[in-house]
N, C-alpha and C positions, 0 to 999 in steps of 0.2 A: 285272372281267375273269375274275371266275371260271366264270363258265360258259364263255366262248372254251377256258379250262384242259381244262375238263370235255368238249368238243366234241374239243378235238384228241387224247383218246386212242380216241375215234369216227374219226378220221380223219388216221389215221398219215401219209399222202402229202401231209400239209398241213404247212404250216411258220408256228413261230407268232412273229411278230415282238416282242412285246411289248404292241400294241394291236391285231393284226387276226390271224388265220388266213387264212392267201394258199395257193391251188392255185394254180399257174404252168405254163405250157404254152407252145409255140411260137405256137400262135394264141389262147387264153384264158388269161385270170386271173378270180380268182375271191377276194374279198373278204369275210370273214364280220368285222361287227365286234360291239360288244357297247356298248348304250346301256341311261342309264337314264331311266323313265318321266319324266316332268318335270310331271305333274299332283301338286301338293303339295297338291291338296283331300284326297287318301287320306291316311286314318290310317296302314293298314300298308304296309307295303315290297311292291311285285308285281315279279314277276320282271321281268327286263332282257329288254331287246328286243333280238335280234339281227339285226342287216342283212345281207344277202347281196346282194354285186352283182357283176355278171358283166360283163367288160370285154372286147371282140374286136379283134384285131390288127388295124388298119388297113393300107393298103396302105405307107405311112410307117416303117411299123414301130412307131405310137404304141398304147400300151392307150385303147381309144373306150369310153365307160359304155355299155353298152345295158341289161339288165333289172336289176332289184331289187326287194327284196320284205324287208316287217319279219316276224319271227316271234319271238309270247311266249306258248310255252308251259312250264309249267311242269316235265315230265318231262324230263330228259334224255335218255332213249331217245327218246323220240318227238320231241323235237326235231330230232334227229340225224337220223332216218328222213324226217321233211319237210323240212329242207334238202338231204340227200342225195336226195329225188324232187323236188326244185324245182331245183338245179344241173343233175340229168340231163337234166330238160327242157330247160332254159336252152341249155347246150351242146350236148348232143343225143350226151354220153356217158356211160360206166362212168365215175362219181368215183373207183371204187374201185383201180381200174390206173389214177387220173390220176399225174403228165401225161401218161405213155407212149400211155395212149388217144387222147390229145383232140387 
């Protein structure tokens, strides 16, 4: 869970649960979680893959899964920078005024 740690001061408008970073919105949420590789052939440790999924308000009012996408890379900047242009895609706003934008 340390990279989530490391993510959420990339992304103050997030709130961190204990196991995911969640952006919340009247019509999206947005899911970053943090796993680890599960191929135990590698000798050393590779970074944690983080999951991003993006969930849209149904008409019920229920969060529906639509997109998701894993990402491991190793910089924290640039982590940050492709989740933050894979969310904007996703939703189709500014993360950075979320939720007020979305």
């Amino acid at each position: 869970m340390e990279t989530l740690k490391e993510l959420y001061e990339y992304f103050p408008t997030s709130i961190y649960t204990g196991k995911a970073l969640v952006f919340i919105s009247e019509d999206w949420k947005v899911e970053l979680t943090e796993h680890q590789n599960a191929d135990f052939s590698k000798k050393n440790k590779s970074c944690p893959i983080i999951r991003v999924k993006a969930y849209k308000k149904a008409l019920n009012g229920e969060f529906v899964p639509g997109h998701y996408e894993d990402f491991q890379i190793d910089v924290i900047g640039e982590l940050a920078s492709q989740i933050e242009r894979y969310i904007q895609a996703a939703v189709g706003r500014n993360i950075r005024e979320f939720p007020e934008n979305v």
